[in-house]
N, C-alpha and C positions, 0 to 999 in steps of 0.2 A: 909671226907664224912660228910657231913649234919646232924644234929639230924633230926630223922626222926618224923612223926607227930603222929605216934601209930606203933605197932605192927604188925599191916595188912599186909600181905605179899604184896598184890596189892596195899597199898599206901605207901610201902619201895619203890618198885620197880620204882612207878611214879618218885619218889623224883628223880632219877637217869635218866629215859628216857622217862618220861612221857610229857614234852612240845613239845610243834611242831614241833620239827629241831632235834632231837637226836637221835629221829629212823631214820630220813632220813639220818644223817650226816653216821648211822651204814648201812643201806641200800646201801650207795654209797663205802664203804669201800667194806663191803662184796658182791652186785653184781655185780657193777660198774668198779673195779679196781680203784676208785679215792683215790689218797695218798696223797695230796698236798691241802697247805691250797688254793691255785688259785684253784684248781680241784673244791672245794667244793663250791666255788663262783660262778661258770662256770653252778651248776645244775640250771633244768629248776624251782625248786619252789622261787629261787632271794633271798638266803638268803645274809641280810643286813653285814657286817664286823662284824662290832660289839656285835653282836649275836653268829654267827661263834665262835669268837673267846672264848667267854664264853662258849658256849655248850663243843667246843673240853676243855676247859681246867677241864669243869665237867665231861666230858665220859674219860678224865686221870685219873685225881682224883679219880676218883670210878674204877680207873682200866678196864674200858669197854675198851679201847684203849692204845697207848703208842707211843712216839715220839720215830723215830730215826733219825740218821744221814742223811742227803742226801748224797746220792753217786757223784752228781755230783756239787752240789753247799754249797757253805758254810750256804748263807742266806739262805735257804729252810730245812725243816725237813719232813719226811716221818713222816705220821701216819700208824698205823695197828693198827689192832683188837688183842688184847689178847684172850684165849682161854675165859676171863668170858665174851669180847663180842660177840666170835663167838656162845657162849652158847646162844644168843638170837636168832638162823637162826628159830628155830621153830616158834616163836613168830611173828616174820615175814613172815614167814608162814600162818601161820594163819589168819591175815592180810590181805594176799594176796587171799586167799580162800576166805573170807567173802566178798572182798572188788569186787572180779569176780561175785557174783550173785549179785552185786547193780549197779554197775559200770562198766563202758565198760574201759577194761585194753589194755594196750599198749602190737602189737604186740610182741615184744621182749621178753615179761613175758609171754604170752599165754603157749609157751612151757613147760616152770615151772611150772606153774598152773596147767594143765594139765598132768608132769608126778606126782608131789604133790598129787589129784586127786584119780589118778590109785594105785598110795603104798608112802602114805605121809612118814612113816617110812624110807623106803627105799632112797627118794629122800634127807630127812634130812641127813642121816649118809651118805649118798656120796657127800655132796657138804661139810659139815662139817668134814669130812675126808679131805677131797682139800683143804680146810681153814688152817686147821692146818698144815697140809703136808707142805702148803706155809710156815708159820708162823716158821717153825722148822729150814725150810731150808734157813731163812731169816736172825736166830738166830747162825745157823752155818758159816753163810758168816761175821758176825759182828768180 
């Protein structure tokens, strides 16, 4: 981990996911299904290799994420979220709320948004129940 630049909770936190690419790289893990370093190249914002490959080796290092094996290839490694990256689904929540009354959101998110919306509580602890659920049962196949 990084020496951080003060104390502030909000400039720890940056130091970790605060540039361009690291909530996206956590966004595509958690709503995307993307596991694969090709997956991450493939999204629509063109992140460059070399970027990539720096953001995932600091969202490990901070523990936000974690390699595993690929099942079906040698050369490939699976990422996933650890439980302290799934701890950010709120934050991207948030996000996503703010981001609906300035910007026109992509179909596929409206739903989200909208149950978010109706009982934000509620939609947190059921998609972040499913994150882990996956994560557990991920850890019991290894």
């Amino acid at each position: 981990m990084s020496k951080m630049r003060s104390e502030c909770p909000i400039s720890c936190s940056l130091e970790i996911f605060g540039d361009k690419w690291s909530l996206l790289i956590v966004r595509d893990l958690m709503l995307y299904q993307k596991s694969t370093y090709g997956d991450f190249l493939k999204s629509a914002e063109g992140i460059a290799t070399n970027i990539l490959a720096a953001r995932l080796q600091a969202l490990e290092e901070n523990k936000i994420i974690e390699k595993r094996e690929h099942p079906d290839s040698k050369a490939k490694v699976l990422y996933r979220l650890t439980h302290k990256g799934i701890d950010l689904l709120p934050i991207l929540f948030e996000i996503h709320l703010w981001a609906e009354k300035y910007f026109t959101i992509p179909e596929d998110l409206k739903e989200m948004v909208n149950d978010a919306k109706k009982n934000k509580e509620l939609a947190i602890k059921t998609i972040t129940e499913q994150l882990k659920r996956q994560l557990e049962e991920e850890k019991r196949e290894v």
